[in-house]
Each structure stands twice: as structure tokens, then as C-alpha cells.
mmCIF file as Biopython writes it, N, C-alpha, C and O atoms, coordinates in Angstrom:
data_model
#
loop_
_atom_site.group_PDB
_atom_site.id
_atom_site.type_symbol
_atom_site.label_atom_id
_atom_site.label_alt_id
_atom_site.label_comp_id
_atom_site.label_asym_id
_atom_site.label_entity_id
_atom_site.label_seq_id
_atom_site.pdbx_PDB_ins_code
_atom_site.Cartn_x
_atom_site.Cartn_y
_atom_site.Cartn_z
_atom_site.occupancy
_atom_site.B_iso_or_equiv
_atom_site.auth_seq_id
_atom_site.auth_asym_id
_atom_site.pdbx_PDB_model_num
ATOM 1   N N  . UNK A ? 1  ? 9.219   1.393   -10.617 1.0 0.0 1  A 1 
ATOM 2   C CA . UNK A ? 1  ? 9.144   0.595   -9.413  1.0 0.0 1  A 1 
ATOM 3   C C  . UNK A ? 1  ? 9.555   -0.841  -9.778  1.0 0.0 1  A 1 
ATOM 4   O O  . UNK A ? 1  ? 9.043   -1.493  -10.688 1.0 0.0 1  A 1 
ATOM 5   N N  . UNK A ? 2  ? 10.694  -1.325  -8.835  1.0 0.0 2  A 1 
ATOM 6   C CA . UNK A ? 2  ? 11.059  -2.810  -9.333  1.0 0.0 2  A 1 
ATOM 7   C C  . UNK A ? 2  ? 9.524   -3.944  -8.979  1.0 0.0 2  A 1 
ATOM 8   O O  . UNK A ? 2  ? 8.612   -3.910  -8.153  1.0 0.0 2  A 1 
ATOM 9   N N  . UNK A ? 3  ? 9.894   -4.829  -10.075 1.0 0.0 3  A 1 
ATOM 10  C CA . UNK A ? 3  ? 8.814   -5.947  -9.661  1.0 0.0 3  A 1 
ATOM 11  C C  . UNK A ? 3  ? 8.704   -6.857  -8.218  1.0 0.0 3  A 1 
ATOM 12  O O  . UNK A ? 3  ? 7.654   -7.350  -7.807  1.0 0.0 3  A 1 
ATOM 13  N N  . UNK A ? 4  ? 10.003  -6.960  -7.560  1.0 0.0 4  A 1 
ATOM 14  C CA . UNK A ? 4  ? 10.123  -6.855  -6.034  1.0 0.0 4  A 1 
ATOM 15  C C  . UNK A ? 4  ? 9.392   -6.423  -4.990  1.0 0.0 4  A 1 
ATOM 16  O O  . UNK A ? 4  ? 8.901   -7.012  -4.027  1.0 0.0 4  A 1 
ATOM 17  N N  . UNK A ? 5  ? 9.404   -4.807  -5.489  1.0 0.0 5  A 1 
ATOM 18  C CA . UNK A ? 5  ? 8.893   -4.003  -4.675  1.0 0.0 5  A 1 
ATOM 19  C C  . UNK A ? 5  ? 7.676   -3.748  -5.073  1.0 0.0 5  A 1 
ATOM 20  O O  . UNK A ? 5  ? 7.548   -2.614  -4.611  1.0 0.0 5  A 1 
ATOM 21  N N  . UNK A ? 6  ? 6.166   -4.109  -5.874  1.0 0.0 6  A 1 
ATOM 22  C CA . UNK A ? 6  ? 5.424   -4.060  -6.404  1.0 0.0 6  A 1 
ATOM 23  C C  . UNK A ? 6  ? 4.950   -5.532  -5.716  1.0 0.0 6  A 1 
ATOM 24  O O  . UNK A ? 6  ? 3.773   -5.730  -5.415  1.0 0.0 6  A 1 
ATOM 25  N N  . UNK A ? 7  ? 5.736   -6.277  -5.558  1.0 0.0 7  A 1 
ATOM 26  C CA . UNK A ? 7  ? 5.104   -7.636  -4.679  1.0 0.0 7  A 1 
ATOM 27  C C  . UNK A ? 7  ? 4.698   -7.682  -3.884  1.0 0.0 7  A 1 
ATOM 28  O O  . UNK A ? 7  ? 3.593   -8.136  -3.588  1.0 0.0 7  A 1 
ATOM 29  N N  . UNK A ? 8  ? 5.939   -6.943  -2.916  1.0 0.0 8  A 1 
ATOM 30  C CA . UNK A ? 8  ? 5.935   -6.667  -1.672  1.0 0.0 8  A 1 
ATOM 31  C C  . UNK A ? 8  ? 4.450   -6.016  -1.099  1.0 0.0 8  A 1 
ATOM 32  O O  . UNK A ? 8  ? 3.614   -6.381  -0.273  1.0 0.0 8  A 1 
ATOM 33  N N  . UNK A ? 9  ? 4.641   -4.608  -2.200  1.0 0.0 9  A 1 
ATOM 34  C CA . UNK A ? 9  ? 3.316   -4.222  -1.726  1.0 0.0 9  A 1 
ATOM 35  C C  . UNK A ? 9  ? 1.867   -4.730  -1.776  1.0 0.0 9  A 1 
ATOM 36  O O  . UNK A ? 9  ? 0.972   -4.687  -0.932  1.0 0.0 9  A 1 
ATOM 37  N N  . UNK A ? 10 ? 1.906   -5.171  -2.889  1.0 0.0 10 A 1 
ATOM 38  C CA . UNK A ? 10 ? 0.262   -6.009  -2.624  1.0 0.0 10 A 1 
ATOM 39  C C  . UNK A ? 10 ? 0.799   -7.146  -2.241  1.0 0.0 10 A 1 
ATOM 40  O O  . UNK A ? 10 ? 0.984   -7.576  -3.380  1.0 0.0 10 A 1 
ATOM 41  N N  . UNK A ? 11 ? 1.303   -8.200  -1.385  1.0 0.0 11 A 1 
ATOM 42  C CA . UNK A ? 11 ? 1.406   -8.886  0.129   1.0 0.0 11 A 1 
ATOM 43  C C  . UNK A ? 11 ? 1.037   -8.149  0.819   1.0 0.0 11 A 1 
ATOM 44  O O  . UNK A ? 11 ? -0.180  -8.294  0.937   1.0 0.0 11 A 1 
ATOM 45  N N  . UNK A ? 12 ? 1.510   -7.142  1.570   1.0 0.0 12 A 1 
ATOM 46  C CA . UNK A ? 12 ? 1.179   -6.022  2.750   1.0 0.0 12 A 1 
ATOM 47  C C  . UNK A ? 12 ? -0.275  -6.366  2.435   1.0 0.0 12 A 1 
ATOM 48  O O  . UNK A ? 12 ? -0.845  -7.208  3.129   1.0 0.0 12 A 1 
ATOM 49  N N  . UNK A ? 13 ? -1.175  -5.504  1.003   1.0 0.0 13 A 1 
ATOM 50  C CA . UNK A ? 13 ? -2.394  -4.874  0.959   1.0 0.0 13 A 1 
ATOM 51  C C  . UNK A ? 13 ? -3.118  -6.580  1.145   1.0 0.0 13 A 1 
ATOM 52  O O  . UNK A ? 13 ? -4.098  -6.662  1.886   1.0 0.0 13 A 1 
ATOM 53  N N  . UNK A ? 14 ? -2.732  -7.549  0.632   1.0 0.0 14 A 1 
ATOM 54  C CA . UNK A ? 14 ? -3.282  -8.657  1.037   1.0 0.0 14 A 1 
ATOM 55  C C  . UNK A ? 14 ? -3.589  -9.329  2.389   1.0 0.0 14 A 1 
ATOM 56  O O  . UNK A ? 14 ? -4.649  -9.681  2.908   1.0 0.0 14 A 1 
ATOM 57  N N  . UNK A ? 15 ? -2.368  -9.385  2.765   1.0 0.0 15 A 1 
ATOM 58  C CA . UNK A ? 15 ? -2.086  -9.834  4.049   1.0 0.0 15 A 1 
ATOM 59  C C  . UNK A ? 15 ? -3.535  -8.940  4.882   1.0 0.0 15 A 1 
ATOM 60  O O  . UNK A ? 15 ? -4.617  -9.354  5.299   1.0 0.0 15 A 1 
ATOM 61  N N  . UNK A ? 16 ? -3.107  -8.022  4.861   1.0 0.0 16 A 1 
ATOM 62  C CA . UNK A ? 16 ? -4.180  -6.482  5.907   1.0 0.0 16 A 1 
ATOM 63  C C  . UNK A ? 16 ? -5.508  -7.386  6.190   1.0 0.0 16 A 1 
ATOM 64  O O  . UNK A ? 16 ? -5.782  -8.368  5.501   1.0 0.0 16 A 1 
ATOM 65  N N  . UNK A ? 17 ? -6.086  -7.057  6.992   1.0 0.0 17 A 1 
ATOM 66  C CA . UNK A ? 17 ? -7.220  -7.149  7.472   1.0 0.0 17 A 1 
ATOM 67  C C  . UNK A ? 17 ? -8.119  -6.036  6.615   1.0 0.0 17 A 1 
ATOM 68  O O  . UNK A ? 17 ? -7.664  -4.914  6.395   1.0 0.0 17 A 1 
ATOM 69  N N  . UNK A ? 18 ? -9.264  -6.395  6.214   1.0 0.0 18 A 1 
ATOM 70  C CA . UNK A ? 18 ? -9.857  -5.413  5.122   1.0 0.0 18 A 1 
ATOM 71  C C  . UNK A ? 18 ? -10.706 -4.319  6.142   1.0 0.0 18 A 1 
ATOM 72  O O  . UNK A ? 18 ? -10.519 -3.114  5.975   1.0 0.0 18 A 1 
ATOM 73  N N  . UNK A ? 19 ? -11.461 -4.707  6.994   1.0 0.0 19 A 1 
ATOM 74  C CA . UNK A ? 19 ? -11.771 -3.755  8.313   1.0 0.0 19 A 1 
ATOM 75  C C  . UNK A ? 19 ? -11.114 -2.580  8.486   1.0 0.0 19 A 1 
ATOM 76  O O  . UNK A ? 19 ? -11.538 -1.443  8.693   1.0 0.0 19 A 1 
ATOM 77  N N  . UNK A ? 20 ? -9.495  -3.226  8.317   1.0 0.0 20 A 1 
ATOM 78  C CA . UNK A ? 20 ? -8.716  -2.067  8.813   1.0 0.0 20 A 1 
ATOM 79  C C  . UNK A ? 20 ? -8.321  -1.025  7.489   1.0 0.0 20 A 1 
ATOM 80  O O  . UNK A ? 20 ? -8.259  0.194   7.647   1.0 0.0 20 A 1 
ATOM 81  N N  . UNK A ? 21 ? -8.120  -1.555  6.442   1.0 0.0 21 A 1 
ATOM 82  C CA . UNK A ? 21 ? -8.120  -0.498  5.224   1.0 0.0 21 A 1 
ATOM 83  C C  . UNK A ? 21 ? -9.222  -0.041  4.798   1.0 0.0 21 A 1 
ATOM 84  O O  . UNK A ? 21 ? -9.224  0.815   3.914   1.0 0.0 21 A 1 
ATOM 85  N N  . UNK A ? 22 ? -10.597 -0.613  5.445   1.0 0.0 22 A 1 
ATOM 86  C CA . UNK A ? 22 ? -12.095 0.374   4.992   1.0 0.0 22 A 1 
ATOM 87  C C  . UNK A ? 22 ? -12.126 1.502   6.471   1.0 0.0 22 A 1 
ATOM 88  O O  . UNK A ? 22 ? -12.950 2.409   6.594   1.0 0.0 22 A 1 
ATOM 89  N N  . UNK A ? 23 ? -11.216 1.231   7.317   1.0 0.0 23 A 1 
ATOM 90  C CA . UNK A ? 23 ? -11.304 2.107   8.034   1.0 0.0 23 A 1 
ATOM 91  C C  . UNK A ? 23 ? -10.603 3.274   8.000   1.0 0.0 23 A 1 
ATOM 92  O O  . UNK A ? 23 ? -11.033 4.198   8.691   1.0 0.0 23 A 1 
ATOM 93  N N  . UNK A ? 24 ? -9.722  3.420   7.419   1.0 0.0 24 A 1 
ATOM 94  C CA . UNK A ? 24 ? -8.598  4.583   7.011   1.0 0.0 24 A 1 
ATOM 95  C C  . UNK A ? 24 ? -8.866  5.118   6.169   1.0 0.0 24 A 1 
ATOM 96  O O  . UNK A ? 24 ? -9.209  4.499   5.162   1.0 0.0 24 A 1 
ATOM 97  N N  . UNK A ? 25 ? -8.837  6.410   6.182   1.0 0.0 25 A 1 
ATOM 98  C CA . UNK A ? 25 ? -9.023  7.712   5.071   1.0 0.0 25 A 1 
ATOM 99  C C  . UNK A ? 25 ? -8.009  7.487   3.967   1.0 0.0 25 A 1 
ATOM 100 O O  . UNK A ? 25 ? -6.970  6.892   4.254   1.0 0.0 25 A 1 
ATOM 101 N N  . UNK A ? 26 ? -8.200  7.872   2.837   1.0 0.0 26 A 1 
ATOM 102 C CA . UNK A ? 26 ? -6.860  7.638   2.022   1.0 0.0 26 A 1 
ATOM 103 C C  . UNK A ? 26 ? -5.635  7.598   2.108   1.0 0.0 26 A 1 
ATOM 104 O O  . UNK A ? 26 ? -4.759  6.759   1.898   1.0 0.0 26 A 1 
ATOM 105 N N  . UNK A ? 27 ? -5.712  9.028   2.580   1.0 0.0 27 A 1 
ATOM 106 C CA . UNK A ? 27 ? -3.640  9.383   2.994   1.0 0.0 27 A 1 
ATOM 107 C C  . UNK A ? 27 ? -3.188  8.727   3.743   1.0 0.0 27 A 1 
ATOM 108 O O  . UNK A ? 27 ? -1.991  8.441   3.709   1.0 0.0 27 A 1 
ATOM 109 N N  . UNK A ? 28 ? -4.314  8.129   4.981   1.0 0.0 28 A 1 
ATOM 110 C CA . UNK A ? 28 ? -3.543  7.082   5.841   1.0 0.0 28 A 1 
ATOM 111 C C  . UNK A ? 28 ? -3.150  5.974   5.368   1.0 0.0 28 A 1 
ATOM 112 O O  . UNK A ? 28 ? -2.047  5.443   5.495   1.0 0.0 28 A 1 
ATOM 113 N N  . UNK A ? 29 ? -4.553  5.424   4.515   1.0 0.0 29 A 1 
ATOM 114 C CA . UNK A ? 29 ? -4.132  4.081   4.045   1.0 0.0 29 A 1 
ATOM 115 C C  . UNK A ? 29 ? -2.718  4.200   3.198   1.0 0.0 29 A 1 
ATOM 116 O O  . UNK A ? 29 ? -2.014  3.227   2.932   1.0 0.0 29 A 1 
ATOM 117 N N  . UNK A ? 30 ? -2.417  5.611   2.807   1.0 0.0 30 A 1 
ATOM 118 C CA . UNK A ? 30 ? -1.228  5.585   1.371   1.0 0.0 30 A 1 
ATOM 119 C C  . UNK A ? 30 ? -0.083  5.579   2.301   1.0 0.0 30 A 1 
ATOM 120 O O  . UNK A ? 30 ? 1.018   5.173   1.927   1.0 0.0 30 A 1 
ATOM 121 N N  . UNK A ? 31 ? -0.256  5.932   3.280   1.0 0.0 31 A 1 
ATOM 122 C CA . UNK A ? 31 ? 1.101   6.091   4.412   1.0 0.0 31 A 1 
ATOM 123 C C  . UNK A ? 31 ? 0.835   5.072   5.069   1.0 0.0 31 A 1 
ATOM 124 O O  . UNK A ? 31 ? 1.925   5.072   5.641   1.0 0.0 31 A 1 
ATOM 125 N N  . UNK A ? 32 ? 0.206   3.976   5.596   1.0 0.0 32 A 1 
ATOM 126 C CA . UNK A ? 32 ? 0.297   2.799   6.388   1.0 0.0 32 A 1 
ATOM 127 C C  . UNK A ? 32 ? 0.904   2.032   5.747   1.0 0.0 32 A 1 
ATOM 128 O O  . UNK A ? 32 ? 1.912   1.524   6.238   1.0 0.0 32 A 1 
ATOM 129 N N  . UNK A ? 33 ? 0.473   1.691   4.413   1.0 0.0 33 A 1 
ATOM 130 C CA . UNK A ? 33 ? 1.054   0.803   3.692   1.0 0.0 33 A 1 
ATOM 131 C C  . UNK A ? 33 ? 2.589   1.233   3.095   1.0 0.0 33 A 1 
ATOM 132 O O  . UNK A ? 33 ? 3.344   0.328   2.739   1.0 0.0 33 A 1 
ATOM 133 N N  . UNK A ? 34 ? 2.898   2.255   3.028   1.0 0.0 34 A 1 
ATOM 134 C CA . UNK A ? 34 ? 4.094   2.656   3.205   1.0 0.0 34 A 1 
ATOM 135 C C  . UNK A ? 34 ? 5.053   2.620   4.352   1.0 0.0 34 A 1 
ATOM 136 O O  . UNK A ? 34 ? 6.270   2.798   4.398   1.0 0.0 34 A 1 
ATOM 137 N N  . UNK A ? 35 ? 4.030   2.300   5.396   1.0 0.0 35 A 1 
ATOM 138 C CA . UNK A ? 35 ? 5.059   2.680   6.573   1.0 0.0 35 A 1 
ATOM 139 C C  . UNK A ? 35 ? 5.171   0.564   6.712   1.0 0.0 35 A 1 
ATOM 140 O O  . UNK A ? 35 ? 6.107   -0.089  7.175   1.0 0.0 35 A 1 
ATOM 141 N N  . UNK A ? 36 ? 3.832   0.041   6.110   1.0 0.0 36 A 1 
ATOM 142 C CA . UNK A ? 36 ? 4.332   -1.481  6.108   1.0 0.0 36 A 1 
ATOM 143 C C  . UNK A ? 36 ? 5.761   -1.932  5.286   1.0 0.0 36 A 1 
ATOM 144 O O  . UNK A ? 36 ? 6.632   -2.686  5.721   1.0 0.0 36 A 1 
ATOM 145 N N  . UNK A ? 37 ? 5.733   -1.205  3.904   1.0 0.0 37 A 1 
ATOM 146 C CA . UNK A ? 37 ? 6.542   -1.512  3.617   1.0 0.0 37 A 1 
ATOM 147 C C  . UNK A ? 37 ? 8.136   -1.124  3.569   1.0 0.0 37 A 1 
ATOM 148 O O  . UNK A ? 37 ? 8.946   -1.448  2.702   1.0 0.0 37 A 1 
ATOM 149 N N  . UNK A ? 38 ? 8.329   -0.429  4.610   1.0 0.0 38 A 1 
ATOM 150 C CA . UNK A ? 38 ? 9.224   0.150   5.227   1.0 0.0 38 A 1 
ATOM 151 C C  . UNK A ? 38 ? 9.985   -0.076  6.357   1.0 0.0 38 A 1 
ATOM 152 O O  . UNK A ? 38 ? 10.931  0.492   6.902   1.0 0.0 38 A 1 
ATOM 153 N N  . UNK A ? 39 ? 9.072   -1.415  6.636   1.0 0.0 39 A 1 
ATOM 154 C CA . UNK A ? 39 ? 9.307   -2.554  8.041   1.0 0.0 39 A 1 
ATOM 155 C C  . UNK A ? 39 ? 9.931   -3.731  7.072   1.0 0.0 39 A 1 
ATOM 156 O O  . UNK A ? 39 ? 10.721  -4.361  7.776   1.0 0.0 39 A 1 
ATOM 157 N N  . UNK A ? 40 ? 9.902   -4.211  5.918   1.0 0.0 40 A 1 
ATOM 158 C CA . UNK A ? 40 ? 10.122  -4.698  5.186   1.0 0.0 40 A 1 
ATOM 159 C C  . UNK A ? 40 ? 11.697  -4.476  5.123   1.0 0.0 40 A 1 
ATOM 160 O O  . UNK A ? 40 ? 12.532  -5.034  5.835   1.0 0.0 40 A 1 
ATOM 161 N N  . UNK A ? 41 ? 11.954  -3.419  3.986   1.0 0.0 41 A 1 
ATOM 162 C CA . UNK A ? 41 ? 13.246  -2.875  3.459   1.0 0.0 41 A 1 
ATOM 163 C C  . UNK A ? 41 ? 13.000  -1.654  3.354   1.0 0.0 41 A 1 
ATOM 164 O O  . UNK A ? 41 ? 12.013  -1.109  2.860   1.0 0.0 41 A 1 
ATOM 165 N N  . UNK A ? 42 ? 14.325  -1.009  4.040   1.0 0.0 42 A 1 
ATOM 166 C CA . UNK A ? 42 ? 14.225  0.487   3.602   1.0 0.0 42 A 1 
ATOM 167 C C  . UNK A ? 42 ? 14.101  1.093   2.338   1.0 0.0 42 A 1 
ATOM 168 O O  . UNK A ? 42 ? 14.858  0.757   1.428   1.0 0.0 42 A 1 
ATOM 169 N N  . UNK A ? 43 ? 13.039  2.140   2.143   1.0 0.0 43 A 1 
ATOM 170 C CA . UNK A ? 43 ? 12.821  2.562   0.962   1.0 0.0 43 A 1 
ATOM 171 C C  . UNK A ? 43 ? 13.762  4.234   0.717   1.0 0.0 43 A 1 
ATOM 172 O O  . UNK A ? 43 ? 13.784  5.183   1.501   1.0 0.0 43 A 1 
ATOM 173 N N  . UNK A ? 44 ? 14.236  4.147   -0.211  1.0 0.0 44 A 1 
ATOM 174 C CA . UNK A ? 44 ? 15.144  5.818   -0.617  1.0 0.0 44 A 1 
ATOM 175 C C  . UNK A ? 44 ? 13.831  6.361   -1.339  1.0 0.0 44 A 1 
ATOM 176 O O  . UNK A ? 44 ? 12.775  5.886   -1.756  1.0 0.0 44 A 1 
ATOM 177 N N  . UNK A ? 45 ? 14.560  7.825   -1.255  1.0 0.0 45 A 1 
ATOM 178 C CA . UNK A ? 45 ? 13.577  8.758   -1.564  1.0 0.0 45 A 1 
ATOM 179 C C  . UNK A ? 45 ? 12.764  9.094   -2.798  1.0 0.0 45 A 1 
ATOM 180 O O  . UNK A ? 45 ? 11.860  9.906   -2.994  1.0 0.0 45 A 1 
ATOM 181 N N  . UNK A ? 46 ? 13.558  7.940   -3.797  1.0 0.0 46 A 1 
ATOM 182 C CA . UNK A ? 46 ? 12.718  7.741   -5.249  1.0 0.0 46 A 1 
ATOM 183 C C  . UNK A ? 46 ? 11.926  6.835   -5.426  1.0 0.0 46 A 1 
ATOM 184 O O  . UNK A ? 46 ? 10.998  6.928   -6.229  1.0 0.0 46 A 1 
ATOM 185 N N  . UNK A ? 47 ? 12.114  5.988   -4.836  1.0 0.0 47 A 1 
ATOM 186 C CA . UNK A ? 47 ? 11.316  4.648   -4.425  1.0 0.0 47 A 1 
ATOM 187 C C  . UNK A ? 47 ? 10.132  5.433   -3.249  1.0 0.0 47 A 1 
ATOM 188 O O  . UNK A ? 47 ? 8.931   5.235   -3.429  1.0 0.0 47 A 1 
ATOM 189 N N  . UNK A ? 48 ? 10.400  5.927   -2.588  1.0 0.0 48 A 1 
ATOM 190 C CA . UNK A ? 48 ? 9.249   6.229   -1.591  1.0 0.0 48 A 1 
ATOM 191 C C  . UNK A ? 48 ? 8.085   7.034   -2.508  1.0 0.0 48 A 1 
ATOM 192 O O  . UNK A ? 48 ? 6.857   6.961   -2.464  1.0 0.0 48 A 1 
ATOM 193 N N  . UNK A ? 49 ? 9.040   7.882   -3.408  1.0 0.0 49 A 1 
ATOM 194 C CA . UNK A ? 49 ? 7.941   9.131   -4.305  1.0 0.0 49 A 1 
ATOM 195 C C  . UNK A ? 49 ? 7.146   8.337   -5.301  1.0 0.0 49 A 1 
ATOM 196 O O  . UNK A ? 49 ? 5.991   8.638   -5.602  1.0 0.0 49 A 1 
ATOM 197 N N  . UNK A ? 50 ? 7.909   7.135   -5.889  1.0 0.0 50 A 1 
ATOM 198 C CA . UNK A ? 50 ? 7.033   6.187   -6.646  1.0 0.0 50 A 1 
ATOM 199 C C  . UNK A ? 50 ? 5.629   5.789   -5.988  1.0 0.0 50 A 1 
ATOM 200 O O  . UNK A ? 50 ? 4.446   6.112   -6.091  1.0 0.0 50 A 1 
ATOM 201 N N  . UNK A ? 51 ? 6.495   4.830   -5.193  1.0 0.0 51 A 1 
ATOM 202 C CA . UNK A ? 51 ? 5.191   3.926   -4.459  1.0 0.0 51 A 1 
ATOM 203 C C  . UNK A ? 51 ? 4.242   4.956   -3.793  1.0 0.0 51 A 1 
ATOM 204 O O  . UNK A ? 51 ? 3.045   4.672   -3.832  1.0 0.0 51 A 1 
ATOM 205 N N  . UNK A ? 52 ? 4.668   6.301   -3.087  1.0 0.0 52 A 1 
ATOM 206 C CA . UNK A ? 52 ? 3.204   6.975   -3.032  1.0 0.0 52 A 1 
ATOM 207 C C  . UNK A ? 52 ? 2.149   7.413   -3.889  1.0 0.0 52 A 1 
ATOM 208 O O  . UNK A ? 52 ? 0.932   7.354   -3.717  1.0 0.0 52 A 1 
ATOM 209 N N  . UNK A ? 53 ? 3.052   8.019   -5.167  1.0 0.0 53 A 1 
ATOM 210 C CA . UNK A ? 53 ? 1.702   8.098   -6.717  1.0 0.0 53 A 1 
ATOM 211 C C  . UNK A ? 53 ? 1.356   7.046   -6.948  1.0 0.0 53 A 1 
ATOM 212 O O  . UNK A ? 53 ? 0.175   6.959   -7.287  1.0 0.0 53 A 1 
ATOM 213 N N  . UNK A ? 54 ? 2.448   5.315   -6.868  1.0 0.0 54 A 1 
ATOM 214 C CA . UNK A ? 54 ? 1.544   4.467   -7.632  1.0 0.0 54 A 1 
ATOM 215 C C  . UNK A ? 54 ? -0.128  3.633   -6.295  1.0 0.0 54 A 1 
ATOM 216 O O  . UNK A ? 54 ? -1.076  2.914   -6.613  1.0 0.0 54 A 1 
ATOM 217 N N  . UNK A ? 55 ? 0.234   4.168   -5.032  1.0 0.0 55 A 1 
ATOM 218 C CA . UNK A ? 55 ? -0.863  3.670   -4.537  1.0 0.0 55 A 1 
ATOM 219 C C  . UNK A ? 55 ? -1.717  4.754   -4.293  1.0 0.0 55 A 1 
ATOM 220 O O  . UNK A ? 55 ? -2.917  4.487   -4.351  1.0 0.0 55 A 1 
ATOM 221 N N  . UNK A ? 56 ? -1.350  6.111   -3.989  1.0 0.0 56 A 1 
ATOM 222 C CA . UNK A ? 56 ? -2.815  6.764   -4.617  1.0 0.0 56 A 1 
ATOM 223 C C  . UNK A ? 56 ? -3.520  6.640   -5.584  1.0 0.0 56 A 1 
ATOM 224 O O  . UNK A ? 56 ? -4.685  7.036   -5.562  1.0 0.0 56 A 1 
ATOM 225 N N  . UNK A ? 57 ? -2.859  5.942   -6.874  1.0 0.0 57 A 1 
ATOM 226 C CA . UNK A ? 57 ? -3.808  6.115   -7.892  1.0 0.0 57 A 1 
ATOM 227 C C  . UNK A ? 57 ? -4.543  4.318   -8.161  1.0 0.0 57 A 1 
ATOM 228 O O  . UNK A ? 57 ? -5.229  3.801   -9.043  1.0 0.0 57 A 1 
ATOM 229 N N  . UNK A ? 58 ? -3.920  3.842   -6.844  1.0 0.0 58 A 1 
ATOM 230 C CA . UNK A ? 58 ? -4.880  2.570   -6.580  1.0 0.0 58 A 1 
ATOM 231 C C  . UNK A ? 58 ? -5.741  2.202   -5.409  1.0 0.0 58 A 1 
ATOM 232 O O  . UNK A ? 58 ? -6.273  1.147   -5.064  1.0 0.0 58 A 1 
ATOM 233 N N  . UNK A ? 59 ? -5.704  3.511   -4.871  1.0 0.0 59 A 1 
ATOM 234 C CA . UNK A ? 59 ? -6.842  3.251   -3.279  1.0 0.0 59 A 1 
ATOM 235 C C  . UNK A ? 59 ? -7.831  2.623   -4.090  1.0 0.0 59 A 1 
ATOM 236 O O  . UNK A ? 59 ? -7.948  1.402   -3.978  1.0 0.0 59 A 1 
ATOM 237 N N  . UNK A ? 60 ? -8.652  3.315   -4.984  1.0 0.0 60 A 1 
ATOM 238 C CA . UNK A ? 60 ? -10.079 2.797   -5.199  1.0 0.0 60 A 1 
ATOM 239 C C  . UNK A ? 60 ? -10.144 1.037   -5.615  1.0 0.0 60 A 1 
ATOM 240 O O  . UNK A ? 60 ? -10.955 0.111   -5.603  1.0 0.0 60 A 1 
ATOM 241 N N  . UNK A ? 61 ? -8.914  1.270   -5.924  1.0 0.0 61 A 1 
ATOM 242 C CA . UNK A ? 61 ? -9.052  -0.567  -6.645  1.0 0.0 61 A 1 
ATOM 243 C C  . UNK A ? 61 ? -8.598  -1.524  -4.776  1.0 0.0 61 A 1 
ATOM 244 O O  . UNK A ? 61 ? -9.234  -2.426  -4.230  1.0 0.0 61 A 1 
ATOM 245 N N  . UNK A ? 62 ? -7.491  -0.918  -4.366  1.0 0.0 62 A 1 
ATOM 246 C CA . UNK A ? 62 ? -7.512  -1.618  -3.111  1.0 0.0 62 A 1 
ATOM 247 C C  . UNK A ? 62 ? -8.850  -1.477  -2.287  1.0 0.0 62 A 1 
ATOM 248 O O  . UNK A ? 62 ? -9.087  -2.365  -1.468  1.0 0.0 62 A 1 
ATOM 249 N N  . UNK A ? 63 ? -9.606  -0.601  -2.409  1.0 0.0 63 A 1 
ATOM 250 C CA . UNK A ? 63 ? -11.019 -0.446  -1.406  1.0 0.0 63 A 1 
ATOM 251 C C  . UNK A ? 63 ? -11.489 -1.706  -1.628  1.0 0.0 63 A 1 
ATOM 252 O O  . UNK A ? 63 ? -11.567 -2.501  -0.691  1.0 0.0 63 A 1 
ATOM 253 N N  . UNK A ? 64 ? -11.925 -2.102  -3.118  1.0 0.0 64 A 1 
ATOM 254 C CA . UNK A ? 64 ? -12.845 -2.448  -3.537  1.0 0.0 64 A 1 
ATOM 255 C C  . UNK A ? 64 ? -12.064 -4.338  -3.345  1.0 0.0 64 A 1 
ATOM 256 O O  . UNK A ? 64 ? -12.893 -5.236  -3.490  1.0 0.0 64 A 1 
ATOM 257 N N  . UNK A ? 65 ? -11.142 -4.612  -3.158  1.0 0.0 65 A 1 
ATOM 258 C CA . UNK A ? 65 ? -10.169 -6.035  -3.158  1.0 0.0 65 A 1 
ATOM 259 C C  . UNK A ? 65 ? -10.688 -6.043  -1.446  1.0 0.0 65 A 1 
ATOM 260 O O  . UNK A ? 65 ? -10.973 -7.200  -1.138  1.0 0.0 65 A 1 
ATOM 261 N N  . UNK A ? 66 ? -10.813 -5.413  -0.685  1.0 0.0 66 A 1 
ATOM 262 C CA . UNK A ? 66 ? -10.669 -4.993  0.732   1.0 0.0 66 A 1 
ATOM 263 C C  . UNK A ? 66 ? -12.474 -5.470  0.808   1.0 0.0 66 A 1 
ATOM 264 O O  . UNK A ? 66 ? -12.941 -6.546  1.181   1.0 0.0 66 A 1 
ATOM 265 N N  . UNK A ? 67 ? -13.043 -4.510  0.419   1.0 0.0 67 A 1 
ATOM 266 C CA . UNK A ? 67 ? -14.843 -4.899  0.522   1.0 0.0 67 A 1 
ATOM 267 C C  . UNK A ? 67 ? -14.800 -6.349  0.110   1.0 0.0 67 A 1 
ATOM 268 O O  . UNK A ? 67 ? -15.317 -7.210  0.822   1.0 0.0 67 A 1 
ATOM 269 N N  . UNK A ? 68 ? -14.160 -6.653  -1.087  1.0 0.0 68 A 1 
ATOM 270 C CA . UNK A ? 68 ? -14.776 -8.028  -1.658  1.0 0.0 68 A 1 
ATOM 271 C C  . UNK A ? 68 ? -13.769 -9.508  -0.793  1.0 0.0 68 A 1 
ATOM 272 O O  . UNK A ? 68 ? -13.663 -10.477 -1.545  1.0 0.0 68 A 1 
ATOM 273 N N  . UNK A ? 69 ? -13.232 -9.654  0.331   1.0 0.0 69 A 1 
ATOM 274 C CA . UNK A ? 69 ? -12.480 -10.509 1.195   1.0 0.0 69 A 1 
ATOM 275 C C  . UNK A ? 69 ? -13.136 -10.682 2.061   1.0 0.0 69 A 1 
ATOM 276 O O  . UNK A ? 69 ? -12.756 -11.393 2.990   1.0 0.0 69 A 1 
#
């Protein structure tokens, strides 16, 4: 994943209202924030398969950035 696109995404997860990411089940939150950053710049289909493993395997750390705001 470029360092670009690794920015991008935690802006999105920053920016968010934390309400709204303690309110979403995982897969949503992994697809909202995908679908944020997709309003951004279009993502291709290797870039999309990235950024979905690399933010499933960071819901718990975004929960917890989200509780503590």
C-alpha cells in the first residue's frame, strides 16, 4: 500500500465522527471507509484487496482511537 494511500486512510478514520464508527459492525466499518476512500481516488482491484486486509486487521485499534476522541 503506497504511503499516500495509507494517509488518506487514517484522515477519513480521523476526520469520522467516532459515534459513527462505534456504531458500525466491522464489515461495515471496513467497507465505509473504503467506500470513503473511494470518493477520494479511484481505487483498482489490488489496492482495494490491500486496504481491505490492512483495515480488518485494524478495526480493533480504530475502535479504540474512536472511544478515546
Amino acid at each position: 500500500m503506497s504511503p499516500l494511500l495509507l494517509r488518506q486512510l487514517w484522515s477519513v478514520i480521523d476526520a469520522a465522527h467516532s459515534s459513527h464508527i462505534l456504531s458500525l459492525d466491522d464489515q461495515s466499518l471496513v467497507n465505509w471507509v473504503i467506500e470513503q476512500l473511494c470518493y477520494q481516488s479511484p481505487l483498482d482491484n489490488a489496492e482495494l484487496s490491500q486496504v481491505n486486509r490492512y483495515i480488518q486487521s485494524k478495526v480493533s485499534l480504530i475502535r479504540d482511537l474512536a472511544q478515546n476522541q
